[in-house]
C-alpha positions as CSV (number, residue, x, y, z in Angstrom):
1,X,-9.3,-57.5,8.0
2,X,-8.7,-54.5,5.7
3,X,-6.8,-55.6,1.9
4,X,-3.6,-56.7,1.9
5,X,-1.3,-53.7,0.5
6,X,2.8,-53.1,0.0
7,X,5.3,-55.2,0.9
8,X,5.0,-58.7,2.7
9,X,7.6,-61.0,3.4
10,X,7.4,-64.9,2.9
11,X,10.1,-67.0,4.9
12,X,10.9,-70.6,5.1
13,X,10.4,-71.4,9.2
14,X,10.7,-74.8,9.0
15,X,14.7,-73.9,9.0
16,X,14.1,-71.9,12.2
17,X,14.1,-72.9,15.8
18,X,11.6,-71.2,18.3
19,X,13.8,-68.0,18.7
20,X,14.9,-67.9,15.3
21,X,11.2,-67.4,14.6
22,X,10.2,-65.1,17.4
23,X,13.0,-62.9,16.0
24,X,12.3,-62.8,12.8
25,X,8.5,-61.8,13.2
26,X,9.6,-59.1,15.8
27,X,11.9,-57.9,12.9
28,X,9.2,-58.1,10.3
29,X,7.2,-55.7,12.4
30,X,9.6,-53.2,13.6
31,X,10.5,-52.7,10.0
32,X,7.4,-52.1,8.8
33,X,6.1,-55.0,6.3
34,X,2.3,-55.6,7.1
35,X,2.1,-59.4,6.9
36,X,4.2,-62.1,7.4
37,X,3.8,-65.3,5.3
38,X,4.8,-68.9,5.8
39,X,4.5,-72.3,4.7
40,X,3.3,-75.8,6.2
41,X,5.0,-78.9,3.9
42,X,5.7,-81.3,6.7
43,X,7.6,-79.0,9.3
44,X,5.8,-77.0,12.1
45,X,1.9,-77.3,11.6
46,X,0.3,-74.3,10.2
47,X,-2.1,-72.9,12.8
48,X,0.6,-73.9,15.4
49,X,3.5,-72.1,14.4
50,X,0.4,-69.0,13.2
51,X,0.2,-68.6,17.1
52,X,3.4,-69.2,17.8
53,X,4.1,-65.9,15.6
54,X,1.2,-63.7,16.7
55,X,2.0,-63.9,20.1
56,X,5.3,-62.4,19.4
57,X,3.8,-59.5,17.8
58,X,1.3,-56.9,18.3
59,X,0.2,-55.7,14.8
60,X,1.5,-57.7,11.9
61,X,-0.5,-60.1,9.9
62,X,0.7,-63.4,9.8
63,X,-1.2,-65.7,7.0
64,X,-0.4,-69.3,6.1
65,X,1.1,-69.4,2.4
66,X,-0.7,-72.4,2.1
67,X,-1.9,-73.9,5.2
68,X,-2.5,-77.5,3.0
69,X,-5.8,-78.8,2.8
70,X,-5.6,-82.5,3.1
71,X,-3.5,-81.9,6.6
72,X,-7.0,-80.7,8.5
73,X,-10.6,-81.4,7.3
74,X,-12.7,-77.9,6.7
75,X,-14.4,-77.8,9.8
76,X,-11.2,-77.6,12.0
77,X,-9.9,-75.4,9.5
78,X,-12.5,-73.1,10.0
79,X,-11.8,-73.5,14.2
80,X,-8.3,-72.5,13.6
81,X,-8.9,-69.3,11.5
82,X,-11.9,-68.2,14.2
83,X,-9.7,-69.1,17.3
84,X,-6.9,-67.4,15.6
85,X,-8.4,-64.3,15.0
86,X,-10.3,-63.9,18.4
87,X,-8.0,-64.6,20.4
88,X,-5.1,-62.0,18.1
89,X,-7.3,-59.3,17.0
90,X,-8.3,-60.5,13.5
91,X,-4.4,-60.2,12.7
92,X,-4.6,-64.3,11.0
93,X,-4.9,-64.8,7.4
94,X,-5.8,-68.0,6.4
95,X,-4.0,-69.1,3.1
96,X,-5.3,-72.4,2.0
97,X,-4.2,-75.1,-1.2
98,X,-4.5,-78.1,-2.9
99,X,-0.6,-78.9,-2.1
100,X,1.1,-81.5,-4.4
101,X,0.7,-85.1,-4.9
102,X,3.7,-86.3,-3.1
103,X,2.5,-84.4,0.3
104,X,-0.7,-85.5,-0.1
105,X,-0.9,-89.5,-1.0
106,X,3.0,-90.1,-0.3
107,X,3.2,-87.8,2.9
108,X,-0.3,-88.1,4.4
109,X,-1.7,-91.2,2.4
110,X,-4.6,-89.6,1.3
111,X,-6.4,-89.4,-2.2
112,X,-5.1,-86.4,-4.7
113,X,-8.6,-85.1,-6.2
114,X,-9.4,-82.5,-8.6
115,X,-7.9,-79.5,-7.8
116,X,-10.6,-77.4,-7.9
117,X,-13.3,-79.7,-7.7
118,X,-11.6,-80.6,-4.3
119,X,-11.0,-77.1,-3.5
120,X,-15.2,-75.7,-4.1
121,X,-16.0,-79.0,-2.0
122,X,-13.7,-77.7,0.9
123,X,-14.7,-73.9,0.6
124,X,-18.1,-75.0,0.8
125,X,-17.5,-77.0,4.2
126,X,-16.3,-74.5,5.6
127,X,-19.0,-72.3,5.1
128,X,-21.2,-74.7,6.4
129,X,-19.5,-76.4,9.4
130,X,-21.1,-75.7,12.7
131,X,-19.2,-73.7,15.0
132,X,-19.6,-72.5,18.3
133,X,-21.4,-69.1,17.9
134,X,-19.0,-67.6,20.6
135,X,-15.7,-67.3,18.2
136,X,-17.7,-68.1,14.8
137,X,-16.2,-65.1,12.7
138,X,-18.8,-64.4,9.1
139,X,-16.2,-63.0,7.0
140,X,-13.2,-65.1,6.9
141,X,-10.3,-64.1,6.3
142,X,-9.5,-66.6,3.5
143,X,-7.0,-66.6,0.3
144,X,-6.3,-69.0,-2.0
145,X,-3.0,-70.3,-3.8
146,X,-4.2,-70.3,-7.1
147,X,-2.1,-70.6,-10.4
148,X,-4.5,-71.2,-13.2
149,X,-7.4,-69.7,-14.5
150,X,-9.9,-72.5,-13.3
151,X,-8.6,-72.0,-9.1
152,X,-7.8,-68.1,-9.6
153,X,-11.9,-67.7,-10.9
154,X,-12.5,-69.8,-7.7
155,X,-10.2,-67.2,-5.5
156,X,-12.2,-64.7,-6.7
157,X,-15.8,-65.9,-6.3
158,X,-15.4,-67.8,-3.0
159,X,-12.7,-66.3,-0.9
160,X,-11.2,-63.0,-0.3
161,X,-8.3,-63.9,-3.0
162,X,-5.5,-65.3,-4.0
163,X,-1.6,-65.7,-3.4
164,X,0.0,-67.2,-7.0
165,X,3.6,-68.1,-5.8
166,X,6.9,-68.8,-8.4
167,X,5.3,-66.5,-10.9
168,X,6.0,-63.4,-12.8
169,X,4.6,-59.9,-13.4
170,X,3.1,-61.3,-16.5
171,X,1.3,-63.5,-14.4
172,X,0.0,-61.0,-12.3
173,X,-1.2,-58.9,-15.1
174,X,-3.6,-62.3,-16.3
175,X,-4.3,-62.8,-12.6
176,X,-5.8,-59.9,-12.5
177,X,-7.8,-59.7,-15.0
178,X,-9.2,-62.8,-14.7
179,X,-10.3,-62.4,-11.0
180,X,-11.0,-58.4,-11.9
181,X,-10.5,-55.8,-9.9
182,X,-11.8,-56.3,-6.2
183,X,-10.2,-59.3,-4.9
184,X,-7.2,-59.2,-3.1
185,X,-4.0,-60.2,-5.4
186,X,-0.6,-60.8,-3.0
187,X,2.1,-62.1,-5.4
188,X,5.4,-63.9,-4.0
189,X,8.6,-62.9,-5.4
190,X,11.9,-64.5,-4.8
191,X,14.8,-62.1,-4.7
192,X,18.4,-62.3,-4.1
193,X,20.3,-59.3,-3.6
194,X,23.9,-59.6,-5.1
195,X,25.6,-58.0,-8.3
196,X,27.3,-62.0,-8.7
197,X,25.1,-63.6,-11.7
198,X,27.0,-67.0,-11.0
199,X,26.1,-66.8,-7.6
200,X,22.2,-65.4,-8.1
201,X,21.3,-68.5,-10.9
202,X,23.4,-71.2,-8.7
203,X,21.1,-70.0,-5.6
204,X,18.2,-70.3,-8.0
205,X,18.8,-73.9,-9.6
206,X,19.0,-75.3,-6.1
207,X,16.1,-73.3,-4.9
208,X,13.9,-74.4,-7.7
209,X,14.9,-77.6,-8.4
210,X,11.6,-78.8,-6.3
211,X,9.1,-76.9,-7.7
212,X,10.5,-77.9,-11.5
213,X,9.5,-81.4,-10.3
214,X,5.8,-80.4,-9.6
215,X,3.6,-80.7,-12.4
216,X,1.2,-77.6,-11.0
217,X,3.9,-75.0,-11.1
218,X,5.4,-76.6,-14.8
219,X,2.2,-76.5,-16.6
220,X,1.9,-72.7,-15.4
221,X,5.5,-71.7,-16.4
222,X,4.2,-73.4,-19.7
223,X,1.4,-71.4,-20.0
224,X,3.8,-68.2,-19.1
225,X,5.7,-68.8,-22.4
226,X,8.6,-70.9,-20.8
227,X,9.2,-74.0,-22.7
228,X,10.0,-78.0,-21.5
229,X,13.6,-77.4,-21.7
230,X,13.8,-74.1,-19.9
231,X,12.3,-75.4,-16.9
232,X,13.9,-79.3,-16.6
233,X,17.3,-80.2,-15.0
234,X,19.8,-77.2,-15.7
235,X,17.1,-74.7,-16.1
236,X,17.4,-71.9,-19.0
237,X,19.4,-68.5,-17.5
238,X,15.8,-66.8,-19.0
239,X,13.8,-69.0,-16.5
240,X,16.0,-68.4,-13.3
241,X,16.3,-64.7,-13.7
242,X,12.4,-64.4,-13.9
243,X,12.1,-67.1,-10.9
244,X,15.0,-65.2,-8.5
245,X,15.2,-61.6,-9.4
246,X,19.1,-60.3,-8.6
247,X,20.8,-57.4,-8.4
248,X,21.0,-53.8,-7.1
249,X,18.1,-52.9,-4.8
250,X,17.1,-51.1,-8.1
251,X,16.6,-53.9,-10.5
252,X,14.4,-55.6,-7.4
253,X,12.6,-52.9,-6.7
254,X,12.0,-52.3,-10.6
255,X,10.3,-55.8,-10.7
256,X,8.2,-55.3,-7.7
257,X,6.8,-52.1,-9.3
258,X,6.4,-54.2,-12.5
259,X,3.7,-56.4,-10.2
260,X,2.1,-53.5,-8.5
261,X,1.3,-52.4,-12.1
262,X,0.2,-55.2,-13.4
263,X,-2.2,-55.3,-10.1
264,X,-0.9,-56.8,-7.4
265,X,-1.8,-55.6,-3.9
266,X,1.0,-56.7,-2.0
267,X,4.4,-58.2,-3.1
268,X,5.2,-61.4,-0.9
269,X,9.2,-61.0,-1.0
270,X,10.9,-64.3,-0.7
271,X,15.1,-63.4,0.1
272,X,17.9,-65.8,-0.4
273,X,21.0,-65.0,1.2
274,X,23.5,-64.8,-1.5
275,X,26.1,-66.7,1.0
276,X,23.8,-69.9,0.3
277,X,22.9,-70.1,4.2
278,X,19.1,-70.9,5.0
279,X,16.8,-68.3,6.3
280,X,15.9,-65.5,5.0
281,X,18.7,-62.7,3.9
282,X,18.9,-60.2,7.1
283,X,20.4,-57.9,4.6
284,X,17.4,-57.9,2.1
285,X,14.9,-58.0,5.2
286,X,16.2,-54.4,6.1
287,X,17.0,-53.3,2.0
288,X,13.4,-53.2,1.2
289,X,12.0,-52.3,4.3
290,X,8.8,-49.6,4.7
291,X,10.0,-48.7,7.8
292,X,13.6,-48.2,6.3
């Protein structure tokens, strides 16, 4: 699988029902994005709904963003991205992470370790787990979400990358250099595209109102100059503007060059519709679109 590049687009598709999804992946491709991203929580299982989405398009990538690690032990992990990818042409990108404590002990009753102890062990499993020689693929296909330095040095060294999601260009530019210049970087962005600032930061308090509650992504805000108050209950006007970028097409687009600059490979768009419906914003889908 060649580097990630441009535009991708990350959607929420445990609010979608099986044509809803079809749909949108169809979409994703006709308009030109290369990969499609998704997440796993506790909706539709990750290499499940991966072939669900392949097999409703002929070129697009479609890569887990993250495919949890405590929901599938390493060797079935490395079945599903070697299945995946023989059977769709090497178009499945595997995006793996630690998740958060309340998916992993309170959702699946499991053990929270380490982060990146529990992440090296994993990596290494994989490597080593014996599959059948007939759809064992070398080179995986393998990304990491990775905030801090510690997991981003791990992206780098044992996988193909990383995907650091609810961050900022600043972030990207310290992502960068700490992985250097080879690995592949795909950033997400959330993005809302109206002109309404009430509308935009109301969007963005309920939309990141769960991540404020997850010690992983405060301790990185933290560490991006955004202080305790900023980031707890009524978050700070500074943080949700930098969280969900609104606007004109323009002030989006400035902020997606702003990555790209800081060395980003491809920009993971995540679009609210400014009318508060779930899904993603059919509007923005087509705004931003290569193909367009």
């Amino acid at each position: 699988m060649q580097k990630p590049s441009g535009l991708g687009i990350w959607s929420r598709t445990n609010v979608m029902d099986k044509q809803e999804l079809a749909d949108l992946a169809k979409n994703v491709e006709r308009l030109g994005y290369q990969t499609l991203w998704y997440p796993e929580s506790l909706s539709y299982e990750a290499l499940s709904v991966a072939g669900y989405l392949l097999s409703h398009t002929d070129k697009l990538i479609v890569a887990s963003g993250i495919a949890n690690i405590y929901a599938r032990d390493a060797v079935t992990a490395a079945q599903g991205h070697d299945s995946l990818n023989r059977l769709y042409d090497n178009r499945f990108l595997m995006g793996l992470g630690v998740s958060h404590v309340p998916l992993v002990e309170g959702a699946r009753g499991h053990s929270y370790g380490k982060p990146v102890a529990t992440m090296r062990k994993y990596l290494g499993d994989i490597i080593s787990a014996k599959i059948d020689p007939t759809i064992k693929i070398d080179d995986r296909a393998l990304v990491l979400a990775a905030l801090g330095p510690k997991m981003l040095e791990l992206a780098s060294a044992s996988t193909k990358g990383a995907l650091p999601y609810c961050v900022t260009p600043d972030h990207t530019i310290e992502a960068r250099k700490i992985m250097g210049p080879e690995p592949w970087l795909c950033v997400e962005q959330k993005i809302c595209l109206t002109n309404e600032e009430g509308t935009a930061r109301t969007i963005a308090q309920e939309q990141m109102a769960p991540y404020m509650a997850m010690t992983n992504y405060r301790n990185n805000w933290f560490r991006l100059g955004f202080t305790e108050e900023e980031v707890t209950g009524n978050a700070a006007p500074r943080f949700l503007d930098a969280m969900v970028v609104w606007g004109k097409e323009q002030v989006i687009n400035d902020c997606i060059d702003a990555h790209f600059k800081a060395g980003a490979d491809q920009v993971v768009l995540q679009a609210f519709r400014p009318d508060g419906k779930s899904g993603f914003d059919p509007k923005a889908l087509e705004a931003f679109a290569p193909n367009g």
